[in-house]
C-alpha positions in Angstrom: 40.4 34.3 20.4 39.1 34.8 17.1 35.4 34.6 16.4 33.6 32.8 13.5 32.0 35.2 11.5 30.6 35.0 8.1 33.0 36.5 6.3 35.7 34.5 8.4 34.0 31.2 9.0 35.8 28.2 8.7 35.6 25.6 6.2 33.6 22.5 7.0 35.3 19.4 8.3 35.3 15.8 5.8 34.1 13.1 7.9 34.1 9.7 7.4 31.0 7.1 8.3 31.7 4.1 9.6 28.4 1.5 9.5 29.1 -1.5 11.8 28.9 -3.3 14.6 30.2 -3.0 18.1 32.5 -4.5 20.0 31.9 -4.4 24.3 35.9 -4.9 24.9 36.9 -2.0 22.4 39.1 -4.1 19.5 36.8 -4.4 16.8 34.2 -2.6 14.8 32.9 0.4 15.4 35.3 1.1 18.2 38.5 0.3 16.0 37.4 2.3 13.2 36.9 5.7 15.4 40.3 5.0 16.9 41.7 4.5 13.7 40.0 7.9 12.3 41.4 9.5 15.5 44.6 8.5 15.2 45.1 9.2 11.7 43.7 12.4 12.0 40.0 12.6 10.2 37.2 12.9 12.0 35.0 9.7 12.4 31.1 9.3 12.4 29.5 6.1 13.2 26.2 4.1 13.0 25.6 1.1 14.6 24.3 -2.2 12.8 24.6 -5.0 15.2 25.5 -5.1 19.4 27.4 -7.7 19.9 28.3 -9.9 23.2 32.4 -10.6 22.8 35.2 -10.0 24.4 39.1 -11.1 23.2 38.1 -14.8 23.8 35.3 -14.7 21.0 31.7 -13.7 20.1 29.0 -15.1 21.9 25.8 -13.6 20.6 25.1 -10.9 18.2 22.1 -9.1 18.4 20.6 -7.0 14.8 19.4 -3.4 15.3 16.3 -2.2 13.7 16.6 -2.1 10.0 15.0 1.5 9.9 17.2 2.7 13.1 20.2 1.7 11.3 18.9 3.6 8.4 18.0 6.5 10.3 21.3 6.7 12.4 23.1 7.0 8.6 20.5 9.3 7.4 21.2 12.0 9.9 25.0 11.8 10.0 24.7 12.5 5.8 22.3 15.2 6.6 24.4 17.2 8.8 28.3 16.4 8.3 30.0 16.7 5.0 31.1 12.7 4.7 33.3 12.2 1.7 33.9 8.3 2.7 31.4 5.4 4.2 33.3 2.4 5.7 31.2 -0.4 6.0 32.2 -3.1 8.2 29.7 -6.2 10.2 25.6 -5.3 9.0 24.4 -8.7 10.1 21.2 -9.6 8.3 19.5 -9.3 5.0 17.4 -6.1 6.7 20.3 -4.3 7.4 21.9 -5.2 4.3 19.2 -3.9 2.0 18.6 -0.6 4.4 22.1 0.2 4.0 21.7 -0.4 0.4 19.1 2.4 0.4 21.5 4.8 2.0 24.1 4.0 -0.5 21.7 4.6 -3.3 21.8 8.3 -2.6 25.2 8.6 -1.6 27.5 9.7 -4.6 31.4 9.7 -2.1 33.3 6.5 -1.9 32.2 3.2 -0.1 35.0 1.3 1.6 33.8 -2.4 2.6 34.8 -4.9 4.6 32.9 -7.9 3.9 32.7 -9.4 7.5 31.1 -12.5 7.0 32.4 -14.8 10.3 34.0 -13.9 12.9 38.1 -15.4 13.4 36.7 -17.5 16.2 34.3 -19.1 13.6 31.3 -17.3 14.5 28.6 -16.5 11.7 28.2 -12.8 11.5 26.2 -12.5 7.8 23.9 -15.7 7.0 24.6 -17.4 3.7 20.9 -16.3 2.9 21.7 -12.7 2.8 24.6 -13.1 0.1 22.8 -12.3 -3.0 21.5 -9.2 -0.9 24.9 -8.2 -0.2 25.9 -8.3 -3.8 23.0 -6.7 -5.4 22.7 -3.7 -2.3 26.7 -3.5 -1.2 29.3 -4.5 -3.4 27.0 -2.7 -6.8 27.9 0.5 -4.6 31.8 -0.4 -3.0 34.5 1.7 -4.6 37.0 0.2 -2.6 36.7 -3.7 -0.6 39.1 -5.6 2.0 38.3 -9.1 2.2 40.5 -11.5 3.9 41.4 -14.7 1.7 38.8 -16.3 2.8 35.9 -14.0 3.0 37.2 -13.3 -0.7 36.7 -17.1 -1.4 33.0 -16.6 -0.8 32.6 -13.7 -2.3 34.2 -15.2 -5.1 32.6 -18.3 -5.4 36.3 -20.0 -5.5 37.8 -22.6 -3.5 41.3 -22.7 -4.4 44.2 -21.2 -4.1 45.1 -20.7 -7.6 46.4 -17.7 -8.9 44.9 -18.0 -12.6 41.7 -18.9 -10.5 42.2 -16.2 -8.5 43.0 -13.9 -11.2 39.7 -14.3 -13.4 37.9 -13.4 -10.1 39.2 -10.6 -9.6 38.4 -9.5 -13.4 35.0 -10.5 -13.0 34.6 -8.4 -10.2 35.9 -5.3 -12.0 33.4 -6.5 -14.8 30.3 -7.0 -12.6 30.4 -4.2 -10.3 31.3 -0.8 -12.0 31.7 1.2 -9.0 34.8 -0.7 -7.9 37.9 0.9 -8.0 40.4 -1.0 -6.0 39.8 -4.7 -4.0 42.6 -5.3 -1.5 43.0 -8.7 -0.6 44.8 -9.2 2.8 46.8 -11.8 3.5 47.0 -12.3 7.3 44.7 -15.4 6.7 46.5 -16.8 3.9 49.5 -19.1 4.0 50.4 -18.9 7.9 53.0 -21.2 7.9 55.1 -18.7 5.8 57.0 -16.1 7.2 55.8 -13.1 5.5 52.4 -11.8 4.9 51.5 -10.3 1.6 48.5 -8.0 0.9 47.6 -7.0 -2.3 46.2 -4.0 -4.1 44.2 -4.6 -7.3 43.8 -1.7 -9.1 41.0 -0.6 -11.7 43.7 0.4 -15.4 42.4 1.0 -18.5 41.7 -2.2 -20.1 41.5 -4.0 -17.2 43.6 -3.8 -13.4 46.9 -3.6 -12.3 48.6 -5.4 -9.1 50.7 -3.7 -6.5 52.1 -5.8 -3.2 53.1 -4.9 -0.2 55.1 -7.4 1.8 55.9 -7.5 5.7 57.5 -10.2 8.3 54.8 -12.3 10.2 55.0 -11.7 13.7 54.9 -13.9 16.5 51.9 -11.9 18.5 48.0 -13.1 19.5 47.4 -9.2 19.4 45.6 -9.5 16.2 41.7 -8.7 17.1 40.3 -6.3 15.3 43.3 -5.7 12.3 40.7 -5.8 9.8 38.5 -3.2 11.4 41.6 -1.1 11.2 43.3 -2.2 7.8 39.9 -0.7 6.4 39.7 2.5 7.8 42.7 3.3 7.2 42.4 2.8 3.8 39.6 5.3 4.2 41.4 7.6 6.1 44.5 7.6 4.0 42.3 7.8 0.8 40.2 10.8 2.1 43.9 12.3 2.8 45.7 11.6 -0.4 43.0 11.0 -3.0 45.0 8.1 -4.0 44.0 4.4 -3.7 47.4 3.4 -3.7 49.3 5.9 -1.6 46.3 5.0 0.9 47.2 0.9 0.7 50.7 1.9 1.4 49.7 3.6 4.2 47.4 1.5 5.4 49.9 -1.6 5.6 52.9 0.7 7.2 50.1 1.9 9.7 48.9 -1.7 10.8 52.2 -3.1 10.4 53.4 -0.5 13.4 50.5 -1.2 15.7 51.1 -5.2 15.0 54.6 -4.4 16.5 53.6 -2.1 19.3 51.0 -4.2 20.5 52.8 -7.3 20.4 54.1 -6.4 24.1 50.6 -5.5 25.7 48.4 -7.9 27.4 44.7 -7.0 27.1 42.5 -9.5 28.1 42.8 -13.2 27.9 42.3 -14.3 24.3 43.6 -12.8 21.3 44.6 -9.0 22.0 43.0 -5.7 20.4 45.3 -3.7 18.5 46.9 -0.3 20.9 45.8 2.2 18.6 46.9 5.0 20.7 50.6 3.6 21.0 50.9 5.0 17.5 53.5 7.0 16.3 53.0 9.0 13.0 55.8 9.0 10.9 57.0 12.3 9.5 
């Protein structure tokens, strides 16, 4: 066995930090994203904003840590590991919001977010009042964000489905917040009825962005808790890995498109079904 010395001693280890919630029955949030890290092969960090009460049936109560404990939790980690990316995912109140903005003030890596604003059962997990927080503290500092359609809609301030409409909003987001280099807006909520799903990459060009889809056949599975969680930190994981915001989308929608089908034979629980992260296979 060899033995670290100075002149031998290893290079440090990247790290990602992932600020979010948990989830009790192991599908969503912070749990999803360490399993995602894991499986992917980076190393994972975590703070926790919120404990929540859920299971695969739904959320029944969330419960918002300590502004300053959240802050603290994210303070360490960046004093000790060498984090290159922060996935944000559920911070559940204005407090949180703006004490995660403080971290990010300081923090000059890449921000991936994932504006969780309810929960797919309908539950409210960021109160309309903390929007204009959100805006000013998260999305001024995102490099990268993941909303679903509709979490996009609200961010937007659209209510349509329009692609013109949709269009301009996405150029006013490249216009309003500077930092942003890519928004990836996920289609698993948009258009059910039809038989594929479509995510799309919009990409920060000169003179304004470019679009990049990826396209995949809907399955037939209630194994979908939690595919957000995932979708996101994979895009971390792949963009810590390649440098590359679009290698890391196609990554990202090959690796959740192969745990969608995995999964889709598992029962966990008696709602809708986590994700089998470990059931992945990495493709060489």
């Amino acid at each position: 066995m060899t033995v670290a010395t100075a002149e031998n001693s290893p290079p440090p280890v990247r790290a990602i930090l992932s600020i979010a919630g948990s989830d009790p029955s192991g599908g969503a949030g912070i749990q999803a994203d360490l399993k995602t890290f894991a499986t992917l092969g980076v190393y994972g960090a975590a703070a926790i904003t919120c404990v929540t009460v859920q299971n695969t049936t739904g959320v029944f109560a969330t419960h918002p840590m300590d502004p300053e404990i959240v802050k603290a939790q994210a303070a360490k980690v960046l004093a000790d590991l060498e984090v290159s990316h922060i996935k944000l995912g559920m911070l559940g109140d204005g407090g949180i919001v703006r004490a995660v903005g403080e971290v990010l003030d300081s923090f000059s890596g890449e921000v991936i977010c994932d504006p969780i604003l309810r929960s797919s059962s309908g539950q409210i997990l960021l109160e309309d009042a903390a929007l204009v927080d959100f805006k000013q503290e998260i999305m001024a500092h995102a490099t990268a964000l993941t909303p679903n359609f509709r979490e996009f809609q609200v961010l937007a301030g659209i209510s349509g489905e329009d692609s013109e409409e949709i269009l301009a909003a996405i150029a006013k987001m490249f216009d309003t917040y500077l930092r942003l280099a890519a928004i990836v807006l996920k289609g698993g909520h948009r258009r059910e009825d039809e038989p594929q799903v479509v995510d799309t990459l919009f990409l920060r060009a000169s003179g304004g962005f470019k679009t990049i889809e990826s396209r995949r056949e809907r399955l037939k599975t209630t194994n979908t808790h939690g595919t957000g969680c995932t979708f996101a930190s994979a895009l971390a994981a792949g963009h810590q890995k390649s440098g590359s915001w679009e290698i890391a989308f196609q990554q990202s929608c090959d690796y959740l498109d192969q745990l969608l089908r995995l999964s889709a034979n598992y029962r966990i629980g008696h709602g809708h079904g986590p994700l089998i992260h470990h059931l992945y296979q990495k493709q060489e």
